[in-house]
C-alpha positions in Angstrom: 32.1 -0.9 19.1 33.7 0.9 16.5 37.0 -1.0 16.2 34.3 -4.4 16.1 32.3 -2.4 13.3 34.9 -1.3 11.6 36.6 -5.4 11.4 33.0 -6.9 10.3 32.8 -4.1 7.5 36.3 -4.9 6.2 36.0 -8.7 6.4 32.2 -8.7 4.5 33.6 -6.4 1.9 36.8 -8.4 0.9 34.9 -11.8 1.3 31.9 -11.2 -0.8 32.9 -9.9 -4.3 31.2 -12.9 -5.9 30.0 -13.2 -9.5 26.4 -13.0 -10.5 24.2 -15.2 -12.3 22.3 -13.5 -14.7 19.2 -14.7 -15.5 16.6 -15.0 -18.9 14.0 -12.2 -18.8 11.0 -14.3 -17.0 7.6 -13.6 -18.9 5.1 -11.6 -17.2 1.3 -12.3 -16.4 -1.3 -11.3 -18.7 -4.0 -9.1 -17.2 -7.1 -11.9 -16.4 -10.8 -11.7 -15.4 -11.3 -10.0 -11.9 -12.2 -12.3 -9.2 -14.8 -11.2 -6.5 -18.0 -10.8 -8.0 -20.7 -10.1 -6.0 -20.7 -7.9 -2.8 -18.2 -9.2 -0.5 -17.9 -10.0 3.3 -15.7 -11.2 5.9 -15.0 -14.6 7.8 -12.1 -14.6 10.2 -9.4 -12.5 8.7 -10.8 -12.9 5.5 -12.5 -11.1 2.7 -14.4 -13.6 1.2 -16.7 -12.9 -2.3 -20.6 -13.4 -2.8 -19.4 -17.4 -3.6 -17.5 -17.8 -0.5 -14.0 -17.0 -2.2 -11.2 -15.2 -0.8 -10.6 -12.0 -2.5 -8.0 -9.8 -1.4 -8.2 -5.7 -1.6 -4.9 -4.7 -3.8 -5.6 -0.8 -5.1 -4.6 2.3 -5.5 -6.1 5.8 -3.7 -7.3 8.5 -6.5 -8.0 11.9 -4.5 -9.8 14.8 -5.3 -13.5 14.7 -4.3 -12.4 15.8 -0.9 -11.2 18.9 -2.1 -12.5 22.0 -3.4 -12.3 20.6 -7.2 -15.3 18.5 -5.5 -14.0 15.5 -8.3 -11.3 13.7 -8.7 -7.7 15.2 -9.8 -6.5 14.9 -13.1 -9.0 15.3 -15.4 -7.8 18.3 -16.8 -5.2 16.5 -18.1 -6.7 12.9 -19.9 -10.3 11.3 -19.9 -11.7 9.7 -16.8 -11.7 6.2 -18.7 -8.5 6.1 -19.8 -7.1 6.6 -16.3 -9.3 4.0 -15.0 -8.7 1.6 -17.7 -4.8 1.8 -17.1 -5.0 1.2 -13.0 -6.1 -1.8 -13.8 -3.9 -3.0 -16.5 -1.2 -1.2 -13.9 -2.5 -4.3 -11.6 -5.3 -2.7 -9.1 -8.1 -4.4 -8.5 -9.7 -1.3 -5.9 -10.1 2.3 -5.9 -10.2 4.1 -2.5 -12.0 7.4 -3.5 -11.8 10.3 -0.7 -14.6 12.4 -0.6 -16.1 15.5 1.5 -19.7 15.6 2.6 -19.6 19.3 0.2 -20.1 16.5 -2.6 -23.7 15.8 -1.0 -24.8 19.5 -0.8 -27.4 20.1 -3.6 -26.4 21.4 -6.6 -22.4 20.8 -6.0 -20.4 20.8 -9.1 -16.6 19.6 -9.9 -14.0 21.8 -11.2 -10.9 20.8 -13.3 -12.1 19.1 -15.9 -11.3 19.4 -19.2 -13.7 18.4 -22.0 -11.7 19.4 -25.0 -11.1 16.8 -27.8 -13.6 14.3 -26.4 -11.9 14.2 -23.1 -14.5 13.4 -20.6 -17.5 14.5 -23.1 -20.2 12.0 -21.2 -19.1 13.9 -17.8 -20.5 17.7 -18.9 -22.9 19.6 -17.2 -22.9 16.7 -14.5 -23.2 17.4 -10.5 -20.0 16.3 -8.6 -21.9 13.0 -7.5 -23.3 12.6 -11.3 -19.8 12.1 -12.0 -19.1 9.8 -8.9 -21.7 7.7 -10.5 -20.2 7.6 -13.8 -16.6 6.6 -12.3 -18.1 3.7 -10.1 -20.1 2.8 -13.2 -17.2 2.2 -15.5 -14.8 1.2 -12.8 -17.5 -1.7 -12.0 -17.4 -2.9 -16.4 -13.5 -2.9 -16.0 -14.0 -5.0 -12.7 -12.7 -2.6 -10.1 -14.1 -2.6 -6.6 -14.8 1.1 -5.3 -14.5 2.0 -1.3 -15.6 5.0 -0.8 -14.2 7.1 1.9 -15.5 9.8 4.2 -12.1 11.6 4.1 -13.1 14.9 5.2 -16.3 16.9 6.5 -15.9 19.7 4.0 -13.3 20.8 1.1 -10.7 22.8 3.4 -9.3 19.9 5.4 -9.8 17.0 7.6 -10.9 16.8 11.5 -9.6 15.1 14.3 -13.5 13.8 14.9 -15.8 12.6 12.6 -17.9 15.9 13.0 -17.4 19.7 13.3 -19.4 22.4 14.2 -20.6 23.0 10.7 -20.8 19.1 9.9 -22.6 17.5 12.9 -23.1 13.6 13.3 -26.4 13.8 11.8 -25.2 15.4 8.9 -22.2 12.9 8.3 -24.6 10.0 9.2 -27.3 11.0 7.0 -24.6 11.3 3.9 -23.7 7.9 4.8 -26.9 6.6 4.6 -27.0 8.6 1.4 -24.5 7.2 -0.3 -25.1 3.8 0.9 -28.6 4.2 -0.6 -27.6 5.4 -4.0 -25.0 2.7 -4.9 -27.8 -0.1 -3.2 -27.8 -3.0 -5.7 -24.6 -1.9 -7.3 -22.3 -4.4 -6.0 -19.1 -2.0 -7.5 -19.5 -0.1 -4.1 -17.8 -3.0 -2.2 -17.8 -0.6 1.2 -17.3 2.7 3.0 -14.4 4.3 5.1 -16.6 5.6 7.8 -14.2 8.5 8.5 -10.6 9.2 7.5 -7.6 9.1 9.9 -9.3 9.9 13.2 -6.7 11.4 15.9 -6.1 13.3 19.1 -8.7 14.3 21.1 -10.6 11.0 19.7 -10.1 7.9 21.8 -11.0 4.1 21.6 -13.4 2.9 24.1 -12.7 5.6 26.7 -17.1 6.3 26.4 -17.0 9.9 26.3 -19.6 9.6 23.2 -18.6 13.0 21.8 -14.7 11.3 21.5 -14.8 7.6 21.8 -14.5 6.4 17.6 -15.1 3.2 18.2 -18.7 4.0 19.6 -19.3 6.8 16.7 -18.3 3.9 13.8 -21.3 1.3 15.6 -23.5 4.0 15.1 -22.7 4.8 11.4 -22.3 1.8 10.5 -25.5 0.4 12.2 -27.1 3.2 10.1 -25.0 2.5 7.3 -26.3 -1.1 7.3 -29.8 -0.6 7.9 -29.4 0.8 4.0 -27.4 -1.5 2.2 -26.9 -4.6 4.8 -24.3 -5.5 1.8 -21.6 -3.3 2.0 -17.9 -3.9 4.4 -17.6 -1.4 7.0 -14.6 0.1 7.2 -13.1 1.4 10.9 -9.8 3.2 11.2 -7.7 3.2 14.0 -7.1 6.2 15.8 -3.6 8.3 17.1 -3.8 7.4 21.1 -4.4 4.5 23.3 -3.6 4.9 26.6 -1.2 7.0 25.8 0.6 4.9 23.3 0.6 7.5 20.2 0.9 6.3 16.2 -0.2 7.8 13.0 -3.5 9.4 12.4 -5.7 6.8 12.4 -3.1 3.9 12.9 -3.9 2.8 16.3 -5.9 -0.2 16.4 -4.2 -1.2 19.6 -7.9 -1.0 21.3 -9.3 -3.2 19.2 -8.7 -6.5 21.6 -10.7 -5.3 24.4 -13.2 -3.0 22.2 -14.3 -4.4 19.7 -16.6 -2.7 17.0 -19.8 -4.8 17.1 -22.5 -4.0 14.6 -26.2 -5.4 14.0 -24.6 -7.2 10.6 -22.3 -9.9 11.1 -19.1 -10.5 9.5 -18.9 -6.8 7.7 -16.6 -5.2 9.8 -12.5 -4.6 8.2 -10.5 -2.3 10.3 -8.3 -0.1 8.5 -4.8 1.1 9.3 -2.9 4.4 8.0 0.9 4.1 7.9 3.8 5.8 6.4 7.3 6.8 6.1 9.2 9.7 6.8 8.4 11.5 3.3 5.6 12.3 5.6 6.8 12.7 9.3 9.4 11.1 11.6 8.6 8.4 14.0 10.7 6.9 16.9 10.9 4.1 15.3 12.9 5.1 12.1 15.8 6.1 13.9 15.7 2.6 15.9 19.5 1.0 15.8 17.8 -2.4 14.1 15.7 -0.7 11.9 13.9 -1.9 9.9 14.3 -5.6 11.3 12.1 -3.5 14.1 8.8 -2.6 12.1 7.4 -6.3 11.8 6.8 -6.0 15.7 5.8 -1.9 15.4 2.9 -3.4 13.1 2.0 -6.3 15.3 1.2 -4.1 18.2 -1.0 -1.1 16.0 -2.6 -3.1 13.7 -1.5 -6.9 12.9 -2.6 -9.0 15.8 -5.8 -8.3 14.2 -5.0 -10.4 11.4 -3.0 -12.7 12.8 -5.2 -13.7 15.8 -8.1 -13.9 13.2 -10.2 -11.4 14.6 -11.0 -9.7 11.5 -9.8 -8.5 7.9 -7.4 -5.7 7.7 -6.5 -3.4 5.3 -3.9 -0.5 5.0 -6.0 2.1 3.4 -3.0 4.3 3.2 0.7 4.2 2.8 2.8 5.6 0.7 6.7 7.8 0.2 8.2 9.7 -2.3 10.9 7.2 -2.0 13.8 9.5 -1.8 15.5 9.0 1.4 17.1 5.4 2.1 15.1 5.1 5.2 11.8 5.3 2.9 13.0 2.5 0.8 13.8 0.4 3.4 10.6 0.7 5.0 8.7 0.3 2.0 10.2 -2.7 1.3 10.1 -4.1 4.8 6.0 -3.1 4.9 5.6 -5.1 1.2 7.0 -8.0 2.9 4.9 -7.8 5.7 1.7 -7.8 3.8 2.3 -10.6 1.6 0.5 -13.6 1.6 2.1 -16.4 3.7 1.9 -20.2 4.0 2.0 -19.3 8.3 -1.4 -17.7 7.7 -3.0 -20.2 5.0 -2.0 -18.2 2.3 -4.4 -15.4 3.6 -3.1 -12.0 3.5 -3.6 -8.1 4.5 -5.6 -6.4 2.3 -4.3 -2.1 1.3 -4.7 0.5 -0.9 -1.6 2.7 -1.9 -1.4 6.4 -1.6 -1.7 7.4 -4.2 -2.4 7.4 -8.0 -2.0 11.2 -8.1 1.3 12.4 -8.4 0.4 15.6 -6.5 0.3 14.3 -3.5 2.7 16.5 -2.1 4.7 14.0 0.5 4.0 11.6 -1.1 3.9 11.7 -4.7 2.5 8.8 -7.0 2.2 6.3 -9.6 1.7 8.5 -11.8 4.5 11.0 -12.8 3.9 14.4 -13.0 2.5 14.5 -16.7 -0.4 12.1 -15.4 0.2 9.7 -17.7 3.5 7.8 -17.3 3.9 5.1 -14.3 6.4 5.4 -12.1 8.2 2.0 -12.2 10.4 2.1 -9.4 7.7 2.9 -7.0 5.4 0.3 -8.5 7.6 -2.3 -9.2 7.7 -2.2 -5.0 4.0 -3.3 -4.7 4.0 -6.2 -7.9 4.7 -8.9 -5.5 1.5 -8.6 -3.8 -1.1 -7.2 -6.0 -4.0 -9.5 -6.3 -4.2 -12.4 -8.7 -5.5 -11.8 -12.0 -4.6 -8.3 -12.1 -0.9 -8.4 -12.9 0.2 -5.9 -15.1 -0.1 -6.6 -18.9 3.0 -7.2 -20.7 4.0 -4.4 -23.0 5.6 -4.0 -26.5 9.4 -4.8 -25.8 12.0 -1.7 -26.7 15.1 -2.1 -28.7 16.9 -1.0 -26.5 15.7 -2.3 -23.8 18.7 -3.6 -21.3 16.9 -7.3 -21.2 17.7 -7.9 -24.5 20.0 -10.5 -25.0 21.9 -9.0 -28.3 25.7 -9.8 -28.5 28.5 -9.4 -25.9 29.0 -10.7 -22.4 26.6 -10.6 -19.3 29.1 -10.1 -15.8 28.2 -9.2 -12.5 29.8 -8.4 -9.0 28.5 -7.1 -5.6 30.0 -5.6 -2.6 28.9 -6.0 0.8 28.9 -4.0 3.3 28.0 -3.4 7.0 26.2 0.0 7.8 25.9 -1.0 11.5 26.5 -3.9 13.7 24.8 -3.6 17.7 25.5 -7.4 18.8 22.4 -8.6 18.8 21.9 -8.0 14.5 23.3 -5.9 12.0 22.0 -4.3 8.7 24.2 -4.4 5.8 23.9 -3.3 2.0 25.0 -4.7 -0.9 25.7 -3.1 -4.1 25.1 -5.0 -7.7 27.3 -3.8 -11.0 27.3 -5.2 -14.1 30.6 -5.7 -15.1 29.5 -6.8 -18.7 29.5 -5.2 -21.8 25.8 -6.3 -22.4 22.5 -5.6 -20.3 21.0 -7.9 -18.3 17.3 -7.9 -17.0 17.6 -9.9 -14.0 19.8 -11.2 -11.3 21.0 -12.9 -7.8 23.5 -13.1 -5.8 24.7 -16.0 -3.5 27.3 -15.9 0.0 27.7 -18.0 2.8 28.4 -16.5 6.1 31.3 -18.1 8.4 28.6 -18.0 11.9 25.0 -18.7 12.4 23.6 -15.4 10.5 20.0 -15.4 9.6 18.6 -12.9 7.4 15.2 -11.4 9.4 14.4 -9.0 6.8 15.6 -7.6 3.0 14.8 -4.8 0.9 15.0 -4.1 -2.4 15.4 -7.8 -3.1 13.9 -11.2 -2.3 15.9 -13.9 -0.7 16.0 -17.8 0.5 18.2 -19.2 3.1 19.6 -22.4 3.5 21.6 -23.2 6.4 24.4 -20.1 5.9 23.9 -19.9 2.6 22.0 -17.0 1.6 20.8 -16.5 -2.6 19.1 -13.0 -3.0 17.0 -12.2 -6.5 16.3 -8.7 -7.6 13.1 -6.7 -7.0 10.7 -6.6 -10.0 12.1 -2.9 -10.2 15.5 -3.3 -10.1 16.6 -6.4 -12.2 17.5 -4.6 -15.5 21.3 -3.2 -15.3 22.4 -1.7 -18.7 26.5 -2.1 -18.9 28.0 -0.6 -16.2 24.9 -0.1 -13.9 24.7 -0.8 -10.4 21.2 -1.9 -8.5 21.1 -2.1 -4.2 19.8 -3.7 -1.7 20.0 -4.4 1.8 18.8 -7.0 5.0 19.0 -7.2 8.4 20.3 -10.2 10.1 20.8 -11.9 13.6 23.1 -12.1 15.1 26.0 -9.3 14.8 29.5 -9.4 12.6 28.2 -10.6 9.4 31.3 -11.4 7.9 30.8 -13.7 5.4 32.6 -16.2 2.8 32.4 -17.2 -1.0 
């Protein structure tokens, strides 16, 4: 094997040193009206809006209500508006926003906010739901959708079941029904995560009532419903079916023979939790044909749903701090997986990323650190399939900005390379340089293999196949190459020794 690996690297690597085409800066979308007015419901494996529309759920997680601070993070460092204002130019049409049921005790009141200079002056001396109201108030005029999301039963941490000794299932279905209540008529308040990331001892139509999710979400939602028969309800998955183990709250697998069935038709979207190992390490990572393998992980948690038509489902959570290779390879092969394709009608999953904080401590953010500045790597991941009419604005060009034409020459080369080769497929990375003395702000790069290569998966960078020619076009995050910079990417393909030819 290694003397086979070692002739495929060598061959790939001397073939494909071929020039690059760069390419005119294309134009990008201006921010448009939100679609999806009205409350919204399901049909199929659809979201559809109060006209019958298909709307699809493209947003971002903003945490803190769950936590002691009892309000969302980052208001001690800029205005509540501000922030919301610039998710949406950012390109998110939803806000998943965890909360605790200490929000719902009388009296509670947020910490963390700073009201200095103006900053959040229409927010003082308001409870912690007070300000819940003004956030869904404001998020609904900029035309964000809210889902709120029973993340944990009090401040200090989250539970394997939807209930504790201190937070029974009355109490969490009575704050349900609560919150349901309030935002009745208010058609900002799309939904509710009945409970986040259920796991271990919970189970999926075992019928032991004091573990079986699937039978606790009927009965919240039932009650949820008998409030506002408007709003989505949204069921996670859970860790275990018999005995096949996932992420908290990933494991949908019971949903085929279990079904959650409600009084209210067409209302139910189940919810998936997955992420990379920024967060913990899976079998499945270390899987020779990674990540040509996760298409089929997903299918069996979580994407038969979708693709048998069953129901709507969204990925509530996912998210990576991006530093390992792995992580980028996954989150890349997860984008691709979610976008809308012409096999499905053009229908799509629906998610929401974690997160918008940038203290999210395996995960980090959009946000940077200072809370103000976006991330563009990480975001420039999740452009491809954020929901029409909310692509980010364009901003005021820099001078220095490596798209800009100016004088010199644009050059480019790449090198390919196999990182492993086990017969049946092979993964292989290719590295982009600008060999120029000028930037460019976008790229591709064409070869044609010798055998019957197919490309199953890319990262990094989109691609088109034609026979054995393969063309591959740069992320929305990785196009720009200033003089002497180098971008990556990487596919898998089928089958092994992907030499190729220019």
């Amino acid at each position: 094997m290694f003397r086979t690996l070692r002739r495929a690297l060598c061959t790939a690597a001397a073939a494909l040193l071929l020039p690059l085409i760069p390419l005119a800066a294309a134009p990008q979308a201006q921010a448009a009206e939100a679609g999806g007015a009205g409350y919204w419901h399901t049909s199929g494996r659809q979201i559809l809006d109060a006209s019958g529309q298909p709307v699809r759920v493209a947003g971002i997680n903003w945490f803190g209500f769950e936590t002691s601070n009892n309000v969302v993070h980052g208001l001690w460092a800029r205005d509540y508006k501000s922030m919301i204002d610039q998710i949406r130019t950012t390109g998110y049409n939803t806000l998943r926003i965890p909360f605790s049921d200490d929000i719902l005790k009388p009296g509670a009141m947020p910490a963390g906010i700073d009201f200095s200079a103006g900053k959040n002056a229409d927010l003082q001396g308001l409870t912690s739901l007070q300000v819940l109201d003004r956030i869904v108030g404001y998020a609904g005029q900029t035309g964000v959708k809210v889902i709120l999301d029973r993340h944990r039963p009090d401040g200090a941490g989250q539970s394997a079941l939807w209930y504790t000794s201190a937070v029974p299932e009355s109490t969490w279905i009575a704050n349900l029904k609560s919150l349901a209540g309030r935002y009745a008529g208010n058609p900002a308040v799309v939904g509710i995560d009945l409970h986040n990331e259920p796991h271990d001892p919970a189970c999926w139509g075992c019928g032991d009532t004091t573990r079986d999710w699937r039978l606790a979400a009927q009965r919240a939602g039932n009650a949820v419903l008998s409030v506002n028969p408007n709003l989505l309800i949204f069921v996670e998955g859970v860790q275990t079916f018999e005995g096949v183990s996932g992420w908290w709250g990933g494991n949908l697998m019971g949903v085929a023979r279990y079904p959650v069935q409600l009084d209210v038709p067409n209302r139910v979207v189940y919810s998936a939790h997955d992420y990379a190992t920024s967060v913990a390490q899976q079998s499945w990572f270390s899987d020779p044909s990674f990540p040509a393998n996760m298409p089929g992980i997903w299918d069996k948690y979580w994407g038969y749903i979708f693709k048998q038509n069953i129901a709507p489902v969204w990925v509530g959570e996912f998210g990576t701090t991006l530093q390992s290779t792995v992580d980028q390879k996954w989150l890349a092969a997860l984008v691709d997986y979610l976008r809308p394709t012409l096999t499905y009608g053009g229908d799509s999953f629906h998610w929401t990323f974690w997160s918008w904080n940038p203290n999210s401590g395996d995960t980090g953010g959009i946000l940077k650190d200072d809370w103000q500045t976006v991330d563009t790597v990480k975001d420039g991941y999740l452009t491809s399939i954020k929901a029409p009419g909310f692509a980010p604005g364009t901003g005021g060009g820099d001078p220095g900005d490596p798209g800009d034409p100016g004088g010199g020459t644009a050059a480019c080369t790449a090198a390919y390379t196999v990182s492993s080769d086990w017969g049946g497929g092979f993964n292989a990375d290719v590295k982009v340089t600008n060999t120029g003395t000028n930037g460019i702000s976008s790229w591709k790069v064409t070869w044609t293999w010798s055998g019957s290569q197919k490309v199953t998966s890319m990262w990094n960078a989109s691609y088109t196949q034609s026979g054995s020619t393969v063309t591959a076009t740069n992320a929305a995050h990785n196009g720009a190459l200033a003089a002497g910079g180098s971008a990556s990417f990487g596919f898998g393909a089928a089958p092994g020794a992907g030499a190729c030819r220019a």
